[in-house]
C-alpha positions as CSV (number, residue, x, y, z in Angstrom):
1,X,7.4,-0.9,-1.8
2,X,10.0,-0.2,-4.5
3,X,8.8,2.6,-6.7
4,X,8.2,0.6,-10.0
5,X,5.7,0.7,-13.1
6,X,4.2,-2.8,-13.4
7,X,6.2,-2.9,-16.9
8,X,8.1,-6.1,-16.0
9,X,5.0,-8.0,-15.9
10,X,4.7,-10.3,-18.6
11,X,1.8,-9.1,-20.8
12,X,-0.9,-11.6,-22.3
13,X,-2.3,-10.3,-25.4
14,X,-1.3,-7.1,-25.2
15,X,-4.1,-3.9,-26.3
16,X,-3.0,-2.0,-28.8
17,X,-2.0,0.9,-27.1
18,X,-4.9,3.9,-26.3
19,X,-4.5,7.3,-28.6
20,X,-4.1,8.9,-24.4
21,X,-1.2,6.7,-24.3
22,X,1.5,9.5,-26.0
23,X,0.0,12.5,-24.0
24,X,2.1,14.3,-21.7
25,X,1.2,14.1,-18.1
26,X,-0.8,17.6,-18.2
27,X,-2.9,16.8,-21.0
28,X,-3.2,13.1,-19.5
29,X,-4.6,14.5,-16.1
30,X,-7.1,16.8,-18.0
31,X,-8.9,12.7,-19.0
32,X,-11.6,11.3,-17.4
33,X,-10.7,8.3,-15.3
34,X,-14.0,6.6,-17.2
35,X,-12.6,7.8,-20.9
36,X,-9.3,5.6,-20.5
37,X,-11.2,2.3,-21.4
38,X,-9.0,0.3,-19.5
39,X,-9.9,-3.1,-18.9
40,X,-7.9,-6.5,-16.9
41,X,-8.1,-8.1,-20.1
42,X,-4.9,-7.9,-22.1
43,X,-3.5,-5.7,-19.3
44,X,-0.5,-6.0,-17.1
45,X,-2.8,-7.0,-14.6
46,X,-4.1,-10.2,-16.7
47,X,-1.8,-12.6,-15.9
48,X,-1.2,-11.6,-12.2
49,X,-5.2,-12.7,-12.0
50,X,-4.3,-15.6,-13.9
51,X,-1.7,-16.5,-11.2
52,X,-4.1,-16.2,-8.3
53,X,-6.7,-18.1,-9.8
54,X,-4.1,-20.9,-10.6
55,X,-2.8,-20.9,-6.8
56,X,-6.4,-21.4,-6.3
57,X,-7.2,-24.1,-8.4
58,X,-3.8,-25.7,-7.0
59,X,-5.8,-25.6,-3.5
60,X,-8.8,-26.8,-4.8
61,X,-10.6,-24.1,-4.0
62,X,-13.2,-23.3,-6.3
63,X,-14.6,-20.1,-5.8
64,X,-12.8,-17.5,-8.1
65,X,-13.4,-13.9,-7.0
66,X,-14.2,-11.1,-9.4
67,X,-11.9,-8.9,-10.6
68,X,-12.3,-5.3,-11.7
69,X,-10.8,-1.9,-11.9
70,X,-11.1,0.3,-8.6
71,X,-9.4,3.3,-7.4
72,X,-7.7,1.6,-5.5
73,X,-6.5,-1.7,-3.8
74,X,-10.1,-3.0,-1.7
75,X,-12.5,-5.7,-1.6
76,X,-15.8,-4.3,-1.4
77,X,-18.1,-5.0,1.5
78,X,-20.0,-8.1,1.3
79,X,-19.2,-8.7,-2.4
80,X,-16.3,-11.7,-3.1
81,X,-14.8,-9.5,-5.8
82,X,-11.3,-7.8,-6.2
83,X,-10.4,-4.2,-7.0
84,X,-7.3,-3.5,-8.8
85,X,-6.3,0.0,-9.0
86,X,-6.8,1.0,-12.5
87,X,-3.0,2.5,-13.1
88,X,-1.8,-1.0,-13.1
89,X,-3.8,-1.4,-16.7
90,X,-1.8,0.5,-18.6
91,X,2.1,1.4,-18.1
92,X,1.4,4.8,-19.4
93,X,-0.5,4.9,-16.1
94,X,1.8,3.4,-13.9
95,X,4.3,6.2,-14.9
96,X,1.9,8.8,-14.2
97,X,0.9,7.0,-10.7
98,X,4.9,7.3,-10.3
99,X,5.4,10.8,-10.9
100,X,2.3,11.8,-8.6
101,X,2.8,9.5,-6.1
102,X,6.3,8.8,-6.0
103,X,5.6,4.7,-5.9
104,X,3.3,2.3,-7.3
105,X,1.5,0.2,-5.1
106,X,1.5,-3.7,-6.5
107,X,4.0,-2.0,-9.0
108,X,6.0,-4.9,-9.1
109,X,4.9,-8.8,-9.7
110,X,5.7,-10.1,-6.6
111,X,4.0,-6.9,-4.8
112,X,1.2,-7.3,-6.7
113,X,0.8,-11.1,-6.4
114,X,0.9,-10.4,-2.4
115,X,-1.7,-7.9,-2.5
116,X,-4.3,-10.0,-4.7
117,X,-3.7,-12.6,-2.2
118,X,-4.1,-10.1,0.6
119,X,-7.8,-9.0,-1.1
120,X,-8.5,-12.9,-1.8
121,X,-8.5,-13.1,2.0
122,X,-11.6,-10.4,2.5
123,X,-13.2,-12.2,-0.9
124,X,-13.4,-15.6,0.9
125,X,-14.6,-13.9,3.9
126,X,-17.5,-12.0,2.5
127,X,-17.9,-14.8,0.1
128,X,-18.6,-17.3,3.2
129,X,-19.2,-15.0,6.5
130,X,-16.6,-16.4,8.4
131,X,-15.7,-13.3,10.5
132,X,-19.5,-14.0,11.3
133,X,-18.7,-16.9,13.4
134,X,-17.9,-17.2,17.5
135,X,-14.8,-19.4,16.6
136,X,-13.2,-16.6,13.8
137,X,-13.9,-13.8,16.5
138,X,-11.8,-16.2,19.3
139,X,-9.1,-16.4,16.9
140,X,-8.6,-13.3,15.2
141,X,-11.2,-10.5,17.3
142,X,-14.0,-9.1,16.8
143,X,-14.5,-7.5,13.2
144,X,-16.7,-4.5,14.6
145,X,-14.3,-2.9,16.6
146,X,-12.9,1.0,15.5
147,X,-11.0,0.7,12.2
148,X,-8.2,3.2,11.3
149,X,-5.5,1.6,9.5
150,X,-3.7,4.4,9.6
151,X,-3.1,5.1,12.9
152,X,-2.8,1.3,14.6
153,X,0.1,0.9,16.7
154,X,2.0,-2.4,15.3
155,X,4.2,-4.6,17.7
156,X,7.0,-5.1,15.3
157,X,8.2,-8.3,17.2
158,X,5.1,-9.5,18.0
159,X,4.7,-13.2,17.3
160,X,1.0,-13.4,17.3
161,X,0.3,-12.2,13.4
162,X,1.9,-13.1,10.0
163,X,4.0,-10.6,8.4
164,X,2.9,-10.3,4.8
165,X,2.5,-6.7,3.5
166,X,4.4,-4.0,4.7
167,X,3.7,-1.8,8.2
168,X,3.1,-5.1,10.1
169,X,-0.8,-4.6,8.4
170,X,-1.9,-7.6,10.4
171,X,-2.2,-6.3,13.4
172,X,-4.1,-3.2,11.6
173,X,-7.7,-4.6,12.6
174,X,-8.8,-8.5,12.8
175,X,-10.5,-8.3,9.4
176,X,-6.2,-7.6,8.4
177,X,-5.1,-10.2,10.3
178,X,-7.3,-13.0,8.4
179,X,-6.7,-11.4,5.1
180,X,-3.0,-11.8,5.8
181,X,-3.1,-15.0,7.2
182,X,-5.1,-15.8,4.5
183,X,-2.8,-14.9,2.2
184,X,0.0,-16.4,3.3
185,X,-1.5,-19.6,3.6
186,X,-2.3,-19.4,-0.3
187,X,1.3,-18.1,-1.0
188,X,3.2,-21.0,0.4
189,X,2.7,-25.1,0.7
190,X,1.7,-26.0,4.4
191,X,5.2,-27.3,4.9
192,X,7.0,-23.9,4.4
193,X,4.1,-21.7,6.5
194,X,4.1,-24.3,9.4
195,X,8.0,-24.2,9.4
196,X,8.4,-20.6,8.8
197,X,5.7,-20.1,12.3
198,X,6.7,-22.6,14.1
199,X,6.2,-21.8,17.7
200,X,4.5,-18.5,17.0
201,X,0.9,-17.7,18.4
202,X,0.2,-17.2,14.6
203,X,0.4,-20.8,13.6
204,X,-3.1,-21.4,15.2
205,X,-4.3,-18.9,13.1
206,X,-2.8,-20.1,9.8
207,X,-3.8,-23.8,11.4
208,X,-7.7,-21.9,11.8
209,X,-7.4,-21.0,8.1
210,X,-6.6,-24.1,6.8
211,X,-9.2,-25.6,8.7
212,X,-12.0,-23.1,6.8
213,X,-10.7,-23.6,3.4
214,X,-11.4,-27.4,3.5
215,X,-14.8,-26.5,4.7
216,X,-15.2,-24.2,1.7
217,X,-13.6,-27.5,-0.8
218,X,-17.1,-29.0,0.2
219,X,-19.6,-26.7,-0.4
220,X,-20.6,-23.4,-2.2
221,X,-20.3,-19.8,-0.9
222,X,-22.9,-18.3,0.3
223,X,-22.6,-15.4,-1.3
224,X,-21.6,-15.6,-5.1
225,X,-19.3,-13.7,-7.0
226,X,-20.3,-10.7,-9.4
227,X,-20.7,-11.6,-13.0
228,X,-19.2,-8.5,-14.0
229,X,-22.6,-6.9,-15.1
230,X,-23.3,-5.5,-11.7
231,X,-22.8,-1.6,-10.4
232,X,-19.5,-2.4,-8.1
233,X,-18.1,0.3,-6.0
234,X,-15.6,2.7,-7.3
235,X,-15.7,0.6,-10.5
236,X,-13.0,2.8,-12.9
237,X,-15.4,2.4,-15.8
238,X,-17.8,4.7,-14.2
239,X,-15.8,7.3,-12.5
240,X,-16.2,11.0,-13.7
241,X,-13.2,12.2,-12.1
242,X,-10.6,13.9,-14.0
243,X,-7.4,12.2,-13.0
244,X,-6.0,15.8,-11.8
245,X,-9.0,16.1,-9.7
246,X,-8.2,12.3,-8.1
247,X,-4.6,13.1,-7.8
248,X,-5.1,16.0,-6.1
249,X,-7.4,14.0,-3.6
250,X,-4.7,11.2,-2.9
251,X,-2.7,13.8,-2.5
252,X,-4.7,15.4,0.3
253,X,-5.3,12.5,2.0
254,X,-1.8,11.9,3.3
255,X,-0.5,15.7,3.2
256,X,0.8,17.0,6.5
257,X,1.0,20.7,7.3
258,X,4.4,21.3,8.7
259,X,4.0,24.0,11.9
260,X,6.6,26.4,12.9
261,X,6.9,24.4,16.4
262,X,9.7,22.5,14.3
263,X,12.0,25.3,14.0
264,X,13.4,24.4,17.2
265,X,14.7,21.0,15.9
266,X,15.9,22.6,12.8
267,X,17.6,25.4,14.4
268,X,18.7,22.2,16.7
269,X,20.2,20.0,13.6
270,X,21.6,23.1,11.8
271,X,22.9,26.2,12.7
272,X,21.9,30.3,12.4
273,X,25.2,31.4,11.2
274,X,27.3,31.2,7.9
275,X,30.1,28.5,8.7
276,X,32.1,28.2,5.5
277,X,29.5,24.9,4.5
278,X,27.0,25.8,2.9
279,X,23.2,26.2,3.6
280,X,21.2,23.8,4.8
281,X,18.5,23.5,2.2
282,X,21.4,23.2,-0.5
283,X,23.0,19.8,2.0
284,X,19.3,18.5,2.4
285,X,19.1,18.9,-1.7
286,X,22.1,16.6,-2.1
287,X,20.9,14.0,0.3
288,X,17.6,14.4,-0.2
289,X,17.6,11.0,-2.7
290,X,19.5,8.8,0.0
291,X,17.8,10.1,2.9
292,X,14.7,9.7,1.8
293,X,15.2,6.0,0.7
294,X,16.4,5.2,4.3
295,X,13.5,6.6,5.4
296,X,10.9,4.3,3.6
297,X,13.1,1.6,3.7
298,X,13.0,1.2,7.5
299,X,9.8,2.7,8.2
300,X,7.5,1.3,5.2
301,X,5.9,4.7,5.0
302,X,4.9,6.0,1.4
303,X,7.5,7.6,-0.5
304,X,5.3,10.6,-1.3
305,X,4.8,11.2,2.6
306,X,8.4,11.2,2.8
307,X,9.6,13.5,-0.1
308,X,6.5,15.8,0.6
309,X,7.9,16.3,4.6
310,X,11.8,16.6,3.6
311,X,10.3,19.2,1.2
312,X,8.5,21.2,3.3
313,X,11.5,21.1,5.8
314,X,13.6,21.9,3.2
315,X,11.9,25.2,2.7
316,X,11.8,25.8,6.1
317,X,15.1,25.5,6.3
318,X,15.8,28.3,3.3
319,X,13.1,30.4,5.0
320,X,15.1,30.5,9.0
321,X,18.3,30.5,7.0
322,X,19.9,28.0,8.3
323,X,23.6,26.4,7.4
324,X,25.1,23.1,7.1
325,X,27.5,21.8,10.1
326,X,31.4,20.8,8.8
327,X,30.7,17.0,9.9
328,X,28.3,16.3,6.6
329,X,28.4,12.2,8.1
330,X,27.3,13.2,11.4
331,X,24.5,16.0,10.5
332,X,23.6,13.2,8.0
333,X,22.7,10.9,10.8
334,X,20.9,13.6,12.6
335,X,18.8,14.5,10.0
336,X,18.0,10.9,8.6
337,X,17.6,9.9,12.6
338,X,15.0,13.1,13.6
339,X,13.3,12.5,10.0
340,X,13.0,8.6,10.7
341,X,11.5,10.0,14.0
342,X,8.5,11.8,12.3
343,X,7.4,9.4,9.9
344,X,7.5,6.8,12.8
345,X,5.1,8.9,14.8
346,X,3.0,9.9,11.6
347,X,2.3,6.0,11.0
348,X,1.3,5.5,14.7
349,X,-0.9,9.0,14.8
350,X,-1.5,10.3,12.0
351,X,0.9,12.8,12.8
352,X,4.2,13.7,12.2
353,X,4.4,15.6,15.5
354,X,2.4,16.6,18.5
355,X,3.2,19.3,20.5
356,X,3.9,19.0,24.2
């Protein structure tokens, strides 16, 4: 996604801003996540909810899911409620997000309107059981089998799923695939998703969809949404974690330890000797922005991920002392091409390499 605070959202109401708000990021990551006292209401966030309950209403749909500040983006098992993460409150937040993180996830209106369909989906889902059904498991599979969304193997020109969030997340695991479906149903009249999938294998499932939101027009869920005074998970106004401390978890999460087996391919791209270019940590420097971009651009990885390898290549490179080739275009190519190469394999694996 493009790396954005959510500042262009229109704001409704706005709060007056929090005494954290003028803190520099140090003495901002020293707060409680709990102490910021954010809240949806007369947030960024608010009229983004407001949106999704009025696409609602516009399909007559009357359940409304509960929204709250998470951690992160998630509809929480069994529960027909919505986490936000709790950046998007504030755009004090969002810049800090930015600055860890290197991108904000729903940063943007239009990102953020896709992903609180995308949640909807799993809302309406636990709201209702449908994944509970024979007919749901025919159509989309069976919601028990292993889940790691991180290391699914996507069919980029597979016409059997939607494409709605980045990666190709429907195919991620069948509980994905309805969320997605779902959420493309609710993003577009019937007209535009039936011609937009004509003749794909996914128009029976957005057809399947369609089908279970006129059942849930005549009757209630059976499960009912929080009213707001229940514990729900990861709820932001009840986490003790210092926003350093969940930084440096996120952080974790998607770190990769570079091994020396890749000074081969360096020593491949670049070359041992001086050659009147320069070195090759001072050409990946001044690429570094544009190569990067590419990167995410035609992989959908996380900018982070990105930065964070070409950084710790980069320094590998300074450590082998290696130099830049004449052709700057060509070794360019090669380096944007073997780098494309790794995050491709990390979003299949988990890894950025094996070795062989």
């Amino acid at each position: 996604m493009t790396p954005q605070t959510p500042s262009s959202f229109p704001r409704a109401a706005p709060q007056a801003d929090p005494s954290w708000a003028g803190l520099g990021d140090d003495a901002l990551l020293g707060l409680r996540i709990r102490d910021l006292g954010v809240r949806i209401a007369g947030s960024p966030l608010e009229p983004a909810v407001s949106g999704l309950y009025g696409e609602l209403e516009k399909r007559g749909l009357a359940l409304r899911p509960f929204c709250y500040l998470g951690d992160e983006w998630f509809s929480p098992d069994g529960v027909p409620a919505i986490a936000a993460p709790f950046y998007l409150a504030h755009p004090r937040l969002a810049q800090l997000e930015l600055r860890q993180m290197m991108d904000v996830e729903g940063g943007t209106p239009e990102a953020c309107a896709q992903l609180l369909r995308h949640e909807c989906g799993h809302a309406f889902d636990h709201a209702y059981h449908f994944s509970s059904r024979p007919k749901w498991r025919k159509v989309f599979g069976s919601p028990n089998i292993e889940y790691e969304p991180e290391l699914y193997r996507p069919r980029p020109y597979s016409r059997s799923f939607v494409r709605h969030l980045p990666n190709w997340y429907a195919q991620a695991h069948p509980d994905e695939d309805f969320a997605e479906t779902f959420a493309v149903w609710l993003g577009a009249p019937a007209e535009q998703w039936r011609a937009r999938y004509r003749e794909w294998k996914a128009l029976e499932k957005l057809e399947y969809v369609d089908t279970l939101m006129n059942e849930a027009r005549q009757r209630p869920p059976a499960v009912a949404p929080p009213t707001g005074r229940e514990r729900l998970r990861a709820d932001a106004a009840r986490l003790t974690s210092t926003l350093r401390r969940y930084y440096a978890a996120r952080r974790k999460l998607s770190a990769q330890d570079t091994p020396d087996f890749y000074d081969a391919d360096l020593r491949l791209i670049f070359r041992s000797a001086p050659s009147g270019h320069g070195t090759a940590a001072a050409f990946m420097r001044r690429r570094r922005e544009a190569i990067v971009t590419s990167a995410v651009r035609w992989t959908g990885q996380r900018k982070h991920v990105v930065d964070g390898l070409l950084r710790k290549l980069l320094e590998r490179c300074a450590r082998l002392g290696l130099y830049a080739r004449g052709d700057e275009v060509t070794l360019g190519l090669d380096l944007g091409a073997y780098l494309a190469s790794l995050v491709t394999t990390h979003l299949h694996t988990g890894q950025f390499k094996r070795s062989v």
